[in-house]
N, C-alpha and C positions, 0 to 999 in steps of 0.2 A: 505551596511546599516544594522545596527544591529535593528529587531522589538522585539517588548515586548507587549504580550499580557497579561492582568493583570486581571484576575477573570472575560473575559466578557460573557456577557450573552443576549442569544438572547429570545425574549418571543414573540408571536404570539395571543392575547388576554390568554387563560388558556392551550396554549402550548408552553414549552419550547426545542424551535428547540437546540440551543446550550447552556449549565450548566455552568458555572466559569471555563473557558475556561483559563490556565496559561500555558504560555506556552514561551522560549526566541528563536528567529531563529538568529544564528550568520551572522555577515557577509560574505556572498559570499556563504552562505551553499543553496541548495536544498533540501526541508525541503517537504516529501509528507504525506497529507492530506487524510486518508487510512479508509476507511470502508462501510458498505454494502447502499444499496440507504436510504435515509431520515435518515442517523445520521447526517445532521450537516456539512459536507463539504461545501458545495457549499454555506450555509449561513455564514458561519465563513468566504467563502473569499469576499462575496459582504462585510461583515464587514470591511473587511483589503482595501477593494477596496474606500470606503465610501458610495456604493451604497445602503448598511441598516445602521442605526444609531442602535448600541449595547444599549440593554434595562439598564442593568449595565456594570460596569467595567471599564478600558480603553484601551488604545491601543497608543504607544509609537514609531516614525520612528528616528533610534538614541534618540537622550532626547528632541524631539518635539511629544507633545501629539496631535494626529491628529483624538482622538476618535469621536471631530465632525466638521470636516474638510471637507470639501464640497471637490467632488473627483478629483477637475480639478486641484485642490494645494495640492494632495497628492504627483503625480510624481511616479504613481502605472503606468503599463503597463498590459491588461488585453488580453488573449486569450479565446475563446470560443470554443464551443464543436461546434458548426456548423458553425466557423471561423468567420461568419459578413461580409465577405467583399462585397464592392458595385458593384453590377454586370453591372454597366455601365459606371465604372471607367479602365481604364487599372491597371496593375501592378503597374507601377510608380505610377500612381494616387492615387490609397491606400495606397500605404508606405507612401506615402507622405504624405496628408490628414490630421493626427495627426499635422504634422509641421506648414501647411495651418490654422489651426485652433486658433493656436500658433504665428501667423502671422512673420513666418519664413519667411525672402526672400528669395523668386524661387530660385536661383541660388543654395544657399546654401540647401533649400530643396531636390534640384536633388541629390547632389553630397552627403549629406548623406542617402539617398534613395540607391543609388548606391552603396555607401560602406555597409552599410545593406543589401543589395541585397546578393551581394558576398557572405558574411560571411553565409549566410543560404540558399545560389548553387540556385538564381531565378536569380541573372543576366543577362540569355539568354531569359526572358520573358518579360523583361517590357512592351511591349507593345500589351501584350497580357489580354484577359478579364479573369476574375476567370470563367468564364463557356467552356471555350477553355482551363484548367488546369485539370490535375487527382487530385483526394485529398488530396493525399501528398504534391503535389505542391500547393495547396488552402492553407496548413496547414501550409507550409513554408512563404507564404507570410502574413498571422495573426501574424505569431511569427514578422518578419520583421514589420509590422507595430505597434508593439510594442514596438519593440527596438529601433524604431528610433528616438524618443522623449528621450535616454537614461534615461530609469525610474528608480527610486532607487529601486522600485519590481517589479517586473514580476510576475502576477497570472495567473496560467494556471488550466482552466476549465474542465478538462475530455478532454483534446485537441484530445486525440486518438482513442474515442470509435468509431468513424465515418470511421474507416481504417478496410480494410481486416488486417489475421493477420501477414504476412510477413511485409506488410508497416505499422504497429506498431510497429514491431520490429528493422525496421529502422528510424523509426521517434523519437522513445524516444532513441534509441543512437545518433540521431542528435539534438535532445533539450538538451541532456547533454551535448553535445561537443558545442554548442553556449554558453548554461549556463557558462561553463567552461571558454572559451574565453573573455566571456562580464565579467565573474567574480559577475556577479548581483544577487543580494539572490534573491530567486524564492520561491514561494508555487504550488506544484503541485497535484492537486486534482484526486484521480482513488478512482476506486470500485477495479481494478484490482491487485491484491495483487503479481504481478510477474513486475508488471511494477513497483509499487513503490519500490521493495526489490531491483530490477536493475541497477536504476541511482538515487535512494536517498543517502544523506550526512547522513539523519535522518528520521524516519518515525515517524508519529504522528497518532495511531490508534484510534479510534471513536466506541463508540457504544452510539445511542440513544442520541446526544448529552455531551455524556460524555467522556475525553478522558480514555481511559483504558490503553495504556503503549507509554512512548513517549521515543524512543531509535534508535541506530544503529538498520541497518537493519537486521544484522545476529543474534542479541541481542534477535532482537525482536520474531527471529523462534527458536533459539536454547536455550532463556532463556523466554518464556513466561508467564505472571506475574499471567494472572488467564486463566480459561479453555475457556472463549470466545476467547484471545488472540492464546490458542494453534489450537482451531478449526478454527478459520478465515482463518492461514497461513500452506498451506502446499498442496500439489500436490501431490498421493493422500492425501484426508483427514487425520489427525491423528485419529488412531484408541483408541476409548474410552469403554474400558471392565469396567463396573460395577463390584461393588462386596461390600463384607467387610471385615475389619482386624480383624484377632483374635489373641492373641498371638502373635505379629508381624508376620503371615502369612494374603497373601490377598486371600479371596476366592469367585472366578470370579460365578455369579449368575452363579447356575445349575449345579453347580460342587463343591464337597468334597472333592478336591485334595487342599492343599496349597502350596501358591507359597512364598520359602521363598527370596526376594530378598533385597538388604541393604535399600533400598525408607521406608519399612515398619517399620523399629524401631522407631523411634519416634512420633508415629501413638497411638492417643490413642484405647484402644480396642472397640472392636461393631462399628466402625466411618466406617460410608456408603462413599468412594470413588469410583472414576473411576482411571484407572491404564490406563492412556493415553501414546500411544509407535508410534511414526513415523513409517513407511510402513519400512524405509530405519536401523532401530534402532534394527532390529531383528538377529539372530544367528544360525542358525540349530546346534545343539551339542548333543552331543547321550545322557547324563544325565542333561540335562538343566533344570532348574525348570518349565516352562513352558510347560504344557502339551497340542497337537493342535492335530486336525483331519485336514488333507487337501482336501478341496472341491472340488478344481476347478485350475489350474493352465495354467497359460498365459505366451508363451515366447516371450520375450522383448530383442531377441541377448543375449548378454554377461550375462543376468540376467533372473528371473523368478518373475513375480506378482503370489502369493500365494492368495488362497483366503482359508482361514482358520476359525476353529470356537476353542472358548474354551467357554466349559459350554452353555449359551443362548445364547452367541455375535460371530456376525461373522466378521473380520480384513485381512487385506489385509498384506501381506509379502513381502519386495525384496529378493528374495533368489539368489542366484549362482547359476547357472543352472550345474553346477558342482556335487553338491547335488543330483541332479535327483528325485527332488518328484514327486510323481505319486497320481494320483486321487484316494482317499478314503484310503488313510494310514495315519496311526496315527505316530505324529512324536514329534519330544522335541525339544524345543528352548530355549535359553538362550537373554540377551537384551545388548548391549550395553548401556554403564554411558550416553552419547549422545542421545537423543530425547526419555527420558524417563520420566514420569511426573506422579505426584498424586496431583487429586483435590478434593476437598469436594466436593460429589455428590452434595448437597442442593446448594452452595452459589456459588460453582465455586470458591474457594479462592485456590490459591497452597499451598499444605500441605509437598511438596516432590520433 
């Protein structure tokens, strides 16, 4: 089922939780819903859900406007971040439930219970209570009791923040591999910025109720539209040297050296930037424009975390441990075209 969200908008008396919200999720795509706590997630999917009526806007499932569609005739499927299930139901009895309510007859309730089951590896429980299950398996039967109503969405709530982090990292390669199978467009809500990069078709990024870049996932890290998008994503952080341009050289606060690299020509002069460079984006090279002291160095196997300073800022390095830098030498780097960036210090706009 293809959705269309069309300019909506959430309002809270004189707060606006989500802004003109536009947005299309294709059919069959996994579409996640990406950003830090209170922008706007989790109200944007009680929206899709019918559970809040959107202040403005609408909201479209294929070409039926469902923007005030009471949510039992939506045909949504919803998961929670602390699953729901009734703890004095069996397994069957929960999967089932949705159907019970749907006044499915038993027989047929069982036996898509049971094919449900399968597909999300609980079939050797049914007759077990969610308080006799690990969380993973709590998590696997939430999803199961959503699928089994075959809903045209699937909303998943932060389904995984409640997991250690090995069974998070099996559990969103199991929501993708059902996602996959059922073929059901899905919304999947994280703060966590490695799960949504993982198993999304497309990420939809948020700040403060606004969307700020809605793109592929690798797009979204390796082309980020303004300086909240390059800060949000990336392990470590992206390192952000202050400075200003003169002459197409950038010169990093606390330092009179200039760096001449190609980012800076089209840069008007005096313009206050940050020269933002991924951890992974750096060069050791004996005349490199980049002039560093090394602080502190960390071995990571095949690699080395640099902790380095230029001028006032201090930035983190992947070096080769091949290189061999040593604590308190002055050394030169060169950057890689790849995770290189310039933003207006003021506005955060990409300028480079």
């Amino acid at each position: 089922m293809r959705v269309v969200l069309d300019h909506v908008t959430k309002k809270f008396d004189d707060f606006t939780a989500v802004s003109e919200f536009s947005a299309t999720l294709e059919d069959g795509e996994l579409v996640c819903l990406l950003g830090p706590s209170g922008c706007g997630k989790s109200t944007l999917l009680n929206m899709l859900s019918g559970i809040l009526p959107p202040t403005g806007g609408q909201i479209f499932f294929d070409k039926d406007n469902v923007t005030n569609m009471p949510p039992e005739k939506r045909g949504v499927g919803l998961v929670f971040q602390n699953y729901a299930l009734y703890p004095h139901m069996t397994v069957l009895d929960n999967i089932c439930f949705p159907l019970e309510t749907q006044h499915v007859p038993k027989p047929e309730r069982i036996e898509r219970a049971n094919e449900i089951a399968k597909l999300v590896h609980v079939d050797t429980l049914m007759q077990r209570r969610p308080g006799e299950l690990s969380g993973g398996q709590q998590q696997r039967v939430a999803i199961a009791r959503a699928l089994v109503k075959n809903p045209r969405l699937l909303l998943l709530d932060e389904p995984l923040s409640n997991l250690d982090a090995r069974l998070r990292l099996e559990m969103r390669e199991e929501i993708r591999r059902i996602q996959q199978r059922t073929k059901v467009t899905a919304v999947f809500v994280t703060h966590d910025q490695e799960e949504a990069l993982a198993i999304s078709d497309r990420v939809i990024l948020m700040k403060a109720g606004v969307v700020q870049q809605n793109d592929l996932p690798q797009r979204l890290y390796d082309e980020p539209c303004n300086q909240f998008v390059a800060n949000f994503l990336g392990n470590p952080p992206i390192n952000n040297i202050p400075g200003t341009v003169h002459g197409h050289l950038f010169f990093a606060d606390g330092t009179d050296e200039g760096i001449s690299l190609p980012l800076f020509q089209n840069i008007a002069d005096g313009k206050r930037v940050n020269l933002s460079i991924r951890a992974e984006a750096f060069i050791p090279e004996e005349n490199g424009p980049i002039p560093a002291h090394v602080e502190r160095v960390f071995t990571m196997g095949k690699e080395e975390l640099a902790i380095m300073t230029l001028g006032d800022t201090e930035f983190r390095a992947y070096i080769d441990t091949e290189v061999g830098l040593v604590n308190g030498q002055n050394t030169r780097l060169n950057v890689r075209r790849r995770g290189v960036f310039v933003f207006d210090l003021e506005s955060g706009a990409k300028l480079a």
